[in-house]
TORPA-4810 file (N, C-alpha, C, O; in nm, 3 decimals):
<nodes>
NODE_1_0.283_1.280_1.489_0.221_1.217_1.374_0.313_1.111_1.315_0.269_1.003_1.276_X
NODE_2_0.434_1.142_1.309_0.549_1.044_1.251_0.570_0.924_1.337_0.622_0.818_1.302_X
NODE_3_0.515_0.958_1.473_0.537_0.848_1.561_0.465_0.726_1.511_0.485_0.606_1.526_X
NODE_4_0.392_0.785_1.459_0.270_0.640_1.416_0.312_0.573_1.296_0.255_0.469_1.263_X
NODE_5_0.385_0.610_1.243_0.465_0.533_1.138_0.604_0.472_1.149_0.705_0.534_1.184_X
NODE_6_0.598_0.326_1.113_0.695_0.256_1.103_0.788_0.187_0.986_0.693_0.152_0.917_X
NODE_7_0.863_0.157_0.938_0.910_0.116_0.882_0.956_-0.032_0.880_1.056_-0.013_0.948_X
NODE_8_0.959_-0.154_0.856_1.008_-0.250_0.862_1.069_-0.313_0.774_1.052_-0.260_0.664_X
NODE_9_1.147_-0.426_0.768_1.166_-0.501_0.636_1.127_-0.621_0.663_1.157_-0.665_0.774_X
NODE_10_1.047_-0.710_0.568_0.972_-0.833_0.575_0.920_-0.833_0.467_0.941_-0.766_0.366_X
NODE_11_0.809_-0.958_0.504_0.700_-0.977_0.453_0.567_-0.957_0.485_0.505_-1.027_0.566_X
NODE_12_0.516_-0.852_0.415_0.433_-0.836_0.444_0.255_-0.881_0.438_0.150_-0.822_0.467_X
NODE_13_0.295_-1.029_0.380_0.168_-1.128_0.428_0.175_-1.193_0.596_0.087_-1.260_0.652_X
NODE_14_0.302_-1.150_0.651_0.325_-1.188_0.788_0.265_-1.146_0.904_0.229_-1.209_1.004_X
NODE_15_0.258_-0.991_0.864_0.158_-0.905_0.930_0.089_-0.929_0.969_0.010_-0.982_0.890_X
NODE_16_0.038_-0.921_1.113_-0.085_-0.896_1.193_-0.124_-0.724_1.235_-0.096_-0.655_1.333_X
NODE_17_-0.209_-0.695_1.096_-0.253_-0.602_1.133_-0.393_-0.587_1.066_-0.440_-0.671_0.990_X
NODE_18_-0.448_-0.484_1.098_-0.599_-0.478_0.998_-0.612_-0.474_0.882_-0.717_-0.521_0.838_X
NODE_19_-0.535_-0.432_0.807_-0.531_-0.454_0.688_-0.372_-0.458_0.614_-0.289_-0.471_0.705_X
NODE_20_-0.334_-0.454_0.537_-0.240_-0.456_0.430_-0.302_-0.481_0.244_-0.388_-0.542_0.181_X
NODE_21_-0.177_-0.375_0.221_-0.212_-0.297_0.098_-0.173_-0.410_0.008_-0.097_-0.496_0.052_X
NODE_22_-0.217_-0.418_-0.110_-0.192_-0.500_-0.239_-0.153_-0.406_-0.298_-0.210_-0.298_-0.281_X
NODE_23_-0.021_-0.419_-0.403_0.020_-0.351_-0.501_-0.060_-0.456_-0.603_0.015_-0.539_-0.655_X
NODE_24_-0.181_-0.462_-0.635_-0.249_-0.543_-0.788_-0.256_-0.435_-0.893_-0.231_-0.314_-0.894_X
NODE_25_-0.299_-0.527_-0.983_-0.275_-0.505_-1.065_-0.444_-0.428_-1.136_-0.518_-0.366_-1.060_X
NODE_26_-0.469_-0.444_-1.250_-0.643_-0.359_-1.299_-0.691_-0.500_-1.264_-0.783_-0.500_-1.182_X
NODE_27_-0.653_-0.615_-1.306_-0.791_-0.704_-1.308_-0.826_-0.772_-1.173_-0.929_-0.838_-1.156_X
NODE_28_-0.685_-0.739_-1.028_-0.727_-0.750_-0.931_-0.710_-0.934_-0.929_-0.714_-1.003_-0.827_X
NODE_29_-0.694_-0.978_-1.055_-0.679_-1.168_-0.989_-0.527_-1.199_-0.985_-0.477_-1.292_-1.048_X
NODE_30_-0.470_-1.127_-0.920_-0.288_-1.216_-0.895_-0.218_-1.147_-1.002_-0.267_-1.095_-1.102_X
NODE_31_-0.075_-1.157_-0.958_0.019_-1.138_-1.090_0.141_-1.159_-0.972_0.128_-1.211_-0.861_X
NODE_32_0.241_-1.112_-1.021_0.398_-1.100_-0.983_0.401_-1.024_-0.816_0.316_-0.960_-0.755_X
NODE_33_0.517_-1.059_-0.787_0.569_-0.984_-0.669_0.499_-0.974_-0.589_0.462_-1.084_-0.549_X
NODE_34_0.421_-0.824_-0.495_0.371_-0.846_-0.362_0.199_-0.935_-0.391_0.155_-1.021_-0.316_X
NODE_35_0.129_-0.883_-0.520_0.020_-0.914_-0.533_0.008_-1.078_-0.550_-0.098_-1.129_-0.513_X
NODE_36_0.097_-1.152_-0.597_0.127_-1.308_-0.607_0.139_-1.310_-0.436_0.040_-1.337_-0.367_X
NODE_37_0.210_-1.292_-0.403_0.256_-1.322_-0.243_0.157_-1.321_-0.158_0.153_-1.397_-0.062_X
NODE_38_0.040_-1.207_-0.195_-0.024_-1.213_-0.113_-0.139_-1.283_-0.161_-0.214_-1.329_-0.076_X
NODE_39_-0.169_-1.302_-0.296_-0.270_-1.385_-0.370_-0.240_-1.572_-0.289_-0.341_-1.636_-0.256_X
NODE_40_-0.113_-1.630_-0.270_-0.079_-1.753_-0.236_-0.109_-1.751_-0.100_-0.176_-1.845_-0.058_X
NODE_41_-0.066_-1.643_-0.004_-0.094_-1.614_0.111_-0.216_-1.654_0.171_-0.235_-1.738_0.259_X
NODE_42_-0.322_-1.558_0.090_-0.438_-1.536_0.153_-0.533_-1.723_0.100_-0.616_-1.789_0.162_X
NODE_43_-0.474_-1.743_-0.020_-0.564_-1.836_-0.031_-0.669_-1.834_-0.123_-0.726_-1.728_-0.151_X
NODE_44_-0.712_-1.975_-0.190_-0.822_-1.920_-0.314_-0.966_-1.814_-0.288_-1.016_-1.739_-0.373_X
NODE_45_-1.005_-1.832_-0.165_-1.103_-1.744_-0.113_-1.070_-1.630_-0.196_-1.151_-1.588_-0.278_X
NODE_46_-0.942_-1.570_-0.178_-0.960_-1.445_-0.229_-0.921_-1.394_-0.361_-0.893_-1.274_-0.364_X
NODE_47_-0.913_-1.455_-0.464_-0.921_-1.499_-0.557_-1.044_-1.502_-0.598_-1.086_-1.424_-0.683_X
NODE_48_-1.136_-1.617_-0.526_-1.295_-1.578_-0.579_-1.338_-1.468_-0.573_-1.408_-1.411_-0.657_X
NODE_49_-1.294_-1.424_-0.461_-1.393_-1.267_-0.419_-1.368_-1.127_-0.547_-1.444_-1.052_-0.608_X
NODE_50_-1.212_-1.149_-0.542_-1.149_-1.092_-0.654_-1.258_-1.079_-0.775_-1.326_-0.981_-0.808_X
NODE_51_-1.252_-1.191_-0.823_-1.364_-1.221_-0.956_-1.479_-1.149_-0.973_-1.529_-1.114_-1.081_X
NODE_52_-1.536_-1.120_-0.816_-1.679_-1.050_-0.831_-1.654_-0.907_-0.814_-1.760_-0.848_-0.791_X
NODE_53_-1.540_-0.820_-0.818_-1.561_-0.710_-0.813_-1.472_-0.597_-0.916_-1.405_-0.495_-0.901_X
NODE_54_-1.515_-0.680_-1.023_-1.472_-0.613_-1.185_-1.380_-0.538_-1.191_-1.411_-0.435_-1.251_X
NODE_55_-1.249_-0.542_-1.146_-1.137_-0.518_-1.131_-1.127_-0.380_-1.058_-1.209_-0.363_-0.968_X
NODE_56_-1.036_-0.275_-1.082_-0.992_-0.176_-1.023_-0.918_-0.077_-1.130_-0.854_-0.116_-1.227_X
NODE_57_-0.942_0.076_-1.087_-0.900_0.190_-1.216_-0.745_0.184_-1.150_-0.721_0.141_-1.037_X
NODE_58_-0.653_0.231_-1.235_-0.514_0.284_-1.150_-0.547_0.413_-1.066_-0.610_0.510_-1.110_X
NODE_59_-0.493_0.400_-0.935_-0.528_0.515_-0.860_-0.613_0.509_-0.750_-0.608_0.587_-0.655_X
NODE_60_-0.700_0.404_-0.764_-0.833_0.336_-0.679_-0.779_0.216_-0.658_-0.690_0.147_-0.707_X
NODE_61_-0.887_0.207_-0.538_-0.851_0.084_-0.399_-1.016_0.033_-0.354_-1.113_0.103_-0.322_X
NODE_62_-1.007_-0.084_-0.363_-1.090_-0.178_-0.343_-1.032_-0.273_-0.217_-0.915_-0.308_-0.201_X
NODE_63_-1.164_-0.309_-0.123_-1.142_-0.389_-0.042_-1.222_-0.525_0.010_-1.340_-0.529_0.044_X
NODE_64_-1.122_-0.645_0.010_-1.176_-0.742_0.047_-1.153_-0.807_0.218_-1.085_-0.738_0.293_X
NODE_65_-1.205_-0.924_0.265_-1.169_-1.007_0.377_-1.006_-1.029_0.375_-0.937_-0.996_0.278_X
NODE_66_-0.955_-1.089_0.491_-0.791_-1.153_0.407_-0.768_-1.282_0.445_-0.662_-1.323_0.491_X
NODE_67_-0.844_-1.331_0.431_-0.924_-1.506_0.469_-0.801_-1.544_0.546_-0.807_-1.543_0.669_X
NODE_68_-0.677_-1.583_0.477_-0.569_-1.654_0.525_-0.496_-1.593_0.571_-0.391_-1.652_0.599_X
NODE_69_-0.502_-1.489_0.596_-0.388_-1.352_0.627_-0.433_-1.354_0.751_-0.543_-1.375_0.803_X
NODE_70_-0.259_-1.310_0.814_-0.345_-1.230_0.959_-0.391_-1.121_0.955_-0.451_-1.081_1.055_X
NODE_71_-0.382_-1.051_0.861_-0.387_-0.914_0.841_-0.628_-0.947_0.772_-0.692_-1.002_0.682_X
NODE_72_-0.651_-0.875_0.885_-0.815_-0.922_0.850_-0.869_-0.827_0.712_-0.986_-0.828_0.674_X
NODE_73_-0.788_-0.767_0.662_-0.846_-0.717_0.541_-0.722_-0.694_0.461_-0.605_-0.673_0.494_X
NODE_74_-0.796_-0.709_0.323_-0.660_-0.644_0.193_-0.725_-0.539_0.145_-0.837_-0.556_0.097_X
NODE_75_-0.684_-0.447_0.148_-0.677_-0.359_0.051_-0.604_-0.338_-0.073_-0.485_-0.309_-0.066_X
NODE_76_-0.672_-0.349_-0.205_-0.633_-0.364_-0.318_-0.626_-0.229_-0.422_-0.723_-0.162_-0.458_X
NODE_77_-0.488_-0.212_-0.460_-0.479_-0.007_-0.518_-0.399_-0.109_-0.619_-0.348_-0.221_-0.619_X
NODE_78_-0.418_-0.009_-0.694_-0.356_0.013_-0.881_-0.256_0.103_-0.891_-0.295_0.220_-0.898_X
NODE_79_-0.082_0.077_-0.893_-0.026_0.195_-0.890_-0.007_0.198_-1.032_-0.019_0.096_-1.101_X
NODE_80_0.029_0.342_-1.089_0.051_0.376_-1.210_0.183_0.300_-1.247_0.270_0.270_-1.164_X
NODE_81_0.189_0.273_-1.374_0.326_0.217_-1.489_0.405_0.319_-1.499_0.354_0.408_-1.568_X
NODE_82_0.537_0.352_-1.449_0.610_0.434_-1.488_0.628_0.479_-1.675_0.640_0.401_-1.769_X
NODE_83_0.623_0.606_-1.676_0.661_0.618_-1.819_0.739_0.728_-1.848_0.742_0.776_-1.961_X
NODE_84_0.786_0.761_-1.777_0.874_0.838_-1.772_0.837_0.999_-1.648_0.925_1.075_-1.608_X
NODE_85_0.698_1.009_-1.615_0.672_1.110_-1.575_0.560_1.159_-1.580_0.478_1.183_-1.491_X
NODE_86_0.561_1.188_-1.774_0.497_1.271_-1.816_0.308_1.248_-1.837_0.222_1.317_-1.890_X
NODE_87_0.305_1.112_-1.762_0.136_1.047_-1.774_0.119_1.040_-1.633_0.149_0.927_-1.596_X
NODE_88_0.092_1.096_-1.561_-0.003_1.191_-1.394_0.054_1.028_-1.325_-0.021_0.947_-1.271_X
NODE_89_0.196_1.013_-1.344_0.217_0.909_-1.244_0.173_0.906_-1.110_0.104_0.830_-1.042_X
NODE_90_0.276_1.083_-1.082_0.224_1.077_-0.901_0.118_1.149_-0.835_0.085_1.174_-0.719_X
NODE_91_0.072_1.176_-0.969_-0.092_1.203_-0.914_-0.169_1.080_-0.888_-0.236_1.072_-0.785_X
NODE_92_-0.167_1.009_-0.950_-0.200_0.823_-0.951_-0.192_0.758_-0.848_-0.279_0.707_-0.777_X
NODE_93_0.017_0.764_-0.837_0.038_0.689_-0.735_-0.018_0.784_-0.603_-0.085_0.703_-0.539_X
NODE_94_-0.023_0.902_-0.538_-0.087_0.945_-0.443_-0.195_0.922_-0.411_-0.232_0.913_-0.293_X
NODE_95_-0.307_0.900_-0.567_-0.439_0.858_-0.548_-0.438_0.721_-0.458_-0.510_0.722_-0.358_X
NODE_96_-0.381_0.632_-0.479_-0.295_0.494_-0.461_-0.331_0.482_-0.285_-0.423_0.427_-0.226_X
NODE_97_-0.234_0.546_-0.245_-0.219_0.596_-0.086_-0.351_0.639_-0.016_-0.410_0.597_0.084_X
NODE_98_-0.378_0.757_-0.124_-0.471_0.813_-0.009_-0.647_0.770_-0.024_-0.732_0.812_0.054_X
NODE_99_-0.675_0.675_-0.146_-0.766_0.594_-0.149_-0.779_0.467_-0.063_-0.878_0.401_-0.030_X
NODE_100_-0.638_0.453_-0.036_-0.639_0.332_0.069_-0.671_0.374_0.167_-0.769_0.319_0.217_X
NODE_101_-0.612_0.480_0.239_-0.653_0.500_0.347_-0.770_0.506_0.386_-0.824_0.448_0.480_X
NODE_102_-0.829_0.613_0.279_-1.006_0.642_0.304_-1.069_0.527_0.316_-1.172_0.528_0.383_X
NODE_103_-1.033_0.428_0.266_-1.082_0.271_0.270_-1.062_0.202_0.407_-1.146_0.132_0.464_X
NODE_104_-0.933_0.233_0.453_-0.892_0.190_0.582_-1.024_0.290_0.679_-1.112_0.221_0.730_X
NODE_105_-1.030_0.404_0.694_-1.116_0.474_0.754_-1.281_0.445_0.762_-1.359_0.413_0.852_X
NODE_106_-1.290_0.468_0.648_-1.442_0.400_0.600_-1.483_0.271_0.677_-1.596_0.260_0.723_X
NODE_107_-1.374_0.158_0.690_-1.425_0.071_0.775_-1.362_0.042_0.912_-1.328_-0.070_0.950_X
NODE_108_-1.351_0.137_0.970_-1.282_0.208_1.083_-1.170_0.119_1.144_-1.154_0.086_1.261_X
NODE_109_-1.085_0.085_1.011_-0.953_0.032_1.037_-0.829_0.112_1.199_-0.830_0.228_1.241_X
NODE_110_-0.757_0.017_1.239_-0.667_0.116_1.307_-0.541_0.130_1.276_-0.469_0.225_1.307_X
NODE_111_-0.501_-0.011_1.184_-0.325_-0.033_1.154_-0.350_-0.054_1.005_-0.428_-0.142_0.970_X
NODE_112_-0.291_0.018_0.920_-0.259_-0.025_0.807_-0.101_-0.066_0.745_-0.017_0.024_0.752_X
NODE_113_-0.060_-0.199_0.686_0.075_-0.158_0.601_0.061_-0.181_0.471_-0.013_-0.269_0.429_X
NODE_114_0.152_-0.081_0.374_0.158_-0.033_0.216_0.332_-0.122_0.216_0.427_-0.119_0.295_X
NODE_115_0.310_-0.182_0.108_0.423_-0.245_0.024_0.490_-0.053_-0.049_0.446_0.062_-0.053_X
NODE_116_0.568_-0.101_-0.076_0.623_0.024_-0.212_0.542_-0.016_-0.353_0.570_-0.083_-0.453_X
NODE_117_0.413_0.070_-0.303_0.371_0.083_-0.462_0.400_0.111_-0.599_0.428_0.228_-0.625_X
NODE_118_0.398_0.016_-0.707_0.494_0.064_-0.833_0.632_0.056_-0.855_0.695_0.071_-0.960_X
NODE_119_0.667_0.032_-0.757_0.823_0.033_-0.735_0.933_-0.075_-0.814_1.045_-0.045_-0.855_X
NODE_120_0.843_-0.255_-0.825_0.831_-0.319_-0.880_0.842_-0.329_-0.991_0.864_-0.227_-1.057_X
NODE_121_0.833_-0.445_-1.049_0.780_-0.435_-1.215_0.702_-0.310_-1.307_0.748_-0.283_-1.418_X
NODE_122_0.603_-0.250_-1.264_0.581_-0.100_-1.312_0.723_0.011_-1.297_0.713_0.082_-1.397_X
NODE_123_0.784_0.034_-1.259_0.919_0.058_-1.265_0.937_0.214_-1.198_1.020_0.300_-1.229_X
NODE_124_0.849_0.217_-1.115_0.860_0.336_-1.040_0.986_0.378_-0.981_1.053_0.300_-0.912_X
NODE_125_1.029_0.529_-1.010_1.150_0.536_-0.939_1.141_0.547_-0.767_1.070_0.633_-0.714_X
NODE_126_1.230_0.439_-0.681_1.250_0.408_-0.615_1.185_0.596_-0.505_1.090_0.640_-0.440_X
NODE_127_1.268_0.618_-0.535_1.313_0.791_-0.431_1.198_0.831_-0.470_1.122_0.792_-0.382_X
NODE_128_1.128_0.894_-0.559_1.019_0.992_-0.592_0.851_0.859_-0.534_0.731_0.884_-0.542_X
NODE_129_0.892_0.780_-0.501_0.773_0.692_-0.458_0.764_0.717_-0.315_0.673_0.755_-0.240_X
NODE_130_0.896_0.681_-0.298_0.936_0.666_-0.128_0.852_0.851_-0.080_0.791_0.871_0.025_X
NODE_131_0.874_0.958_-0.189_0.875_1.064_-0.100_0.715_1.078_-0.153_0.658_1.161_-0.082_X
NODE_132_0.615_1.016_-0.266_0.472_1.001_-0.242_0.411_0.903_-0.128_0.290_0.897_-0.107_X
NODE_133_0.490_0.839_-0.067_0.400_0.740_-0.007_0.421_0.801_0.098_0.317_0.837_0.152_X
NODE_134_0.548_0.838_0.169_0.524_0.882_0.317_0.483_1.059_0.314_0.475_1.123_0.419_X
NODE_135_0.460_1.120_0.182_0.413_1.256_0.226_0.263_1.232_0.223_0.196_1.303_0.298_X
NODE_136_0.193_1.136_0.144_0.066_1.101_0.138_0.037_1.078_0.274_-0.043_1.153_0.330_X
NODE_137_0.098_0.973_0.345_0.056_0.899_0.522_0.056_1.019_0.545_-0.051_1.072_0.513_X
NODE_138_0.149_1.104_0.599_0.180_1.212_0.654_0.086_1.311_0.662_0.051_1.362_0.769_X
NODE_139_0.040_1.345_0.544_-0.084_1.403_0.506_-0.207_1.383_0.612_-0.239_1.442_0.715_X
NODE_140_-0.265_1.265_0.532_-0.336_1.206_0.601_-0.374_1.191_0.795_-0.480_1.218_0.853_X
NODE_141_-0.285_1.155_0.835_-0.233_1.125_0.963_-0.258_1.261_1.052_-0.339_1.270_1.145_X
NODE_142_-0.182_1.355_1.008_-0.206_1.489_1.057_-0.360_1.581_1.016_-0.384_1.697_1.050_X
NODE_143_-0.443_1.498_0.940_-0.543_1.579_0.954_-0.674_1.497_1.040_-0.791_1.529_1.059_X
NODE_144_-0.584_1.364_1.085_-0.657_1.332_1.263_-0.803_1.336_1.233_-0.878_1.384_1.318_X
NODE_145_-0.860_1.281_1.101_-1.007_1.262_1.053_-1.046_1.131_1.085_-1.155_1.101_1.134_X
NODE_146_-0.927_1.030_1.048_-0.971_0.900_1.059_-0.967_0.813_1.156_-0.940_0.849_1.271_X
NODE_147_-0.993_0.682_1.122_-0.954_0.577_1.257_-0.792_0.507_1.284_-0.742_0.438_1.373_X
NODE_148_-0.748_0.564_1.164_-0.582_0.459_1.185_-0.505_0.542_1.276_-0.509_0.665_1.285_X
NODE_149_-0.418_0.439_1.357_-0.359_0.449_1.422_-0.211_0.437_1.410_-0.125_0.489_1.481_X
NODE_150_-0.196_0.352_1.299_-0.097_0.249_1.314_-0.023_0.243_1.158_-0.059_0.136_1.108_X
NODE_151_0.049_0.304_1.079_0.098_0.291_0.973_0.220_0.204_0.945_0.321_0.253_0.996_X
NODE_152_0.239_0.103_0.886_0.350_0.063_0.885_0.366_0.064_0.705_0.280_0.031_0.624_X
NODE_153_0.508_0.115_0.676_0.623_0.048_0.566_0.623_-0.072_0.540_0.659_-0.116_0.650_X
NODE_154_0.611_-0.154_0.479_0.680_-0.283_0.491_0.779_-0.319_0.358_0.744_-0.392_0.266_X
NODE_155_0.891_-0.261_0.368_0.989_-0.319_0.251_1.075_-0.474_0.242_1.110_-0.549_0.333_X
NODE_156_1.093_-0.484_0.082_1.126_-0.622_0.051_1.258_-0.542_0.077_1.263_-0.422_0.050_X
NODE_157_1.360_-0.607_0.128_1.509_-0.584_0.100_1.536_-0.426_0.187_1.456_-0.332_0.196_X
NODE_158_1.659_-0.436_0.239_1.737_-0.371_0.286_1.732_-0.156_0.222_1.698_-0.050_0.274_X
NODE_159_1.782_-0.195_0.104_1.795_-0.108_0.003_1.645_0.018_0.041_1.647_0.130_0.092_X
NODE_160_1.556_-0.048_0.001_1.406_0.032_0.007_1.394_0.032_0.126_1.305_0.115_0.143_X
NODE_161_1.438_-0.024_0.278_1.395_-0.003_0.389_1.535_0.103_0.449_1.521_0.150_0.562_X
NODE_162_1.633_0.128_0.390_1.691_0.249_0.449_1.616_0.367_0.361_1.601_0.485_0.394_X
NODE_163_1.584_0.316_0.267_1.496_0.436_0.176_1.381_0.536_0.251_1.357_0.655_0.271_X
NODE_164_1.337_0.424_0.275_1.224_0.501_0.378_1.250_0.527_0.524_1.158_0.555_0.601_X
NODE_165_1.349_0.519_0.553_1.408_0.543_0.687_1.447_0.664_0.685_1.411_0.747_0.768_X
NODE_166_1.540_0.694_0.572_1.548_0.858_0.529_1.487_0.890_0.510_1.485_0.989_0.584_X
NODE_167_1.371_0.894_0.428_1.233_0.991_0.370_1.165_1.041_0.522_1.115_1.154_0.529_X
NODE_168_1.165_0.950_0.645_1.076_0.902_0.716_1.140_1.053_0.789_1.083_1.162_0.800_X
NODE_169_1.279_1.011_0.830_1.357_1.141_0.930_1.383_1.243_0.869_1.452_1.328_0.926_X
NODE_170_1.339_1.266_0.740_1.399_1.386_0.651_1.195_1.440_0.678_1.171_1.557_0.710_X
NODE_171_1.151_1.402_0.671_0.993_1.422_0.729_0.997_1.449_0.843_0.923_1.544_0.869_X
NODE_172_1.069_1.398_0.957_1.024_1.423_1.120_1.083_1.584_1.110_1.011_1.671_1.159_X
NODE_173_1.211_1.624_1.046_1.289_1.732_1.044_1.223_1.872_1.012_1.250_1.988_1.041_X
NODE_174_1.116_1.806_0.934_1.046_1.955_0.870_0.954_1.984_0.894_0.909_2.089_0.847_X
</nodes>
């Protein structure tokens, strides 16, 4: 099951895969970091499309075309605002993950890659994300329901991509 997951460091508007995840935001039209990157990426197309589908709850994932992307679809999730804990962060951020996926499935995706949701500007702690996002895949993956095949990581910087390199083998171990 772990085999199917990768880790990389890049960019992940570079991707050629079926889809890739948007860390957006509720109103779903652009902002900072991966969701800008991939908002310039993809191109105003998706931007319009954006407009017509009345944003997104935190926790839920919406999906569009990825016009300019190689990646032929975005998938768009809401991760929760860190606040210390005590407001159902990683119930949120899990929703995050495993709404994408069902999304990836639903349209019988085979490769998906997830940025570090929240991790960003919402101020998610780094470690307790790293160990929702790959126990969520993990999850998922092993109950061999869906169409993906293909999971990839894609971290900005060094730092978050040994992050998940450990989470990843501290997972194969158990």
């Amino acid at each position: 099951m772990t085999d199917r997951i990768e880790v990389v460091e890049g960019d992940i508007t570079k991707l050629d895969v079926d889809a890739i995840v948007n860390a957006a935001n509720e109103s779903l039209l652009g902002g900072g970091g991966v969701d800008g990157a991939i908002h310039r990426a993809a191109g105003p197309q998706l931007l319009a499309k954006c407009r017509t589908l009345g944003g997104c709850l935190t926790g839920q994932a919406k999906i569009t075309a990825g016009y300019r992307l190689k990646a032929r679809h975005v998938i768009h999730t809401v991760g929760p605002v860190w606040h210390g804990g005590s407001g159902a962060e990683a119930e949120l951020l899990a929703s995050c993950y495993r709404t994408s996926l069902a999304l990836a499935d639903a349209h019988g995706l085979r490769s998906i890659a997830f940025p570090a949701i929240s991790t960003g500007v919402y101020g998610y702690p780094w470690e307790a994300a790293t160990r929702i996002a790959v126990g969520e895949v993990s999850k998922h993956l092993q109950a061999a329901r869906g169409t993906i095949e293909r999971v990839i990581f894609c971290c900005f910087g060094r730092e978050m991509f040994d992050l998940y390199q450990r989470e990843l083998a501290d997972t194969r171990d158990t």
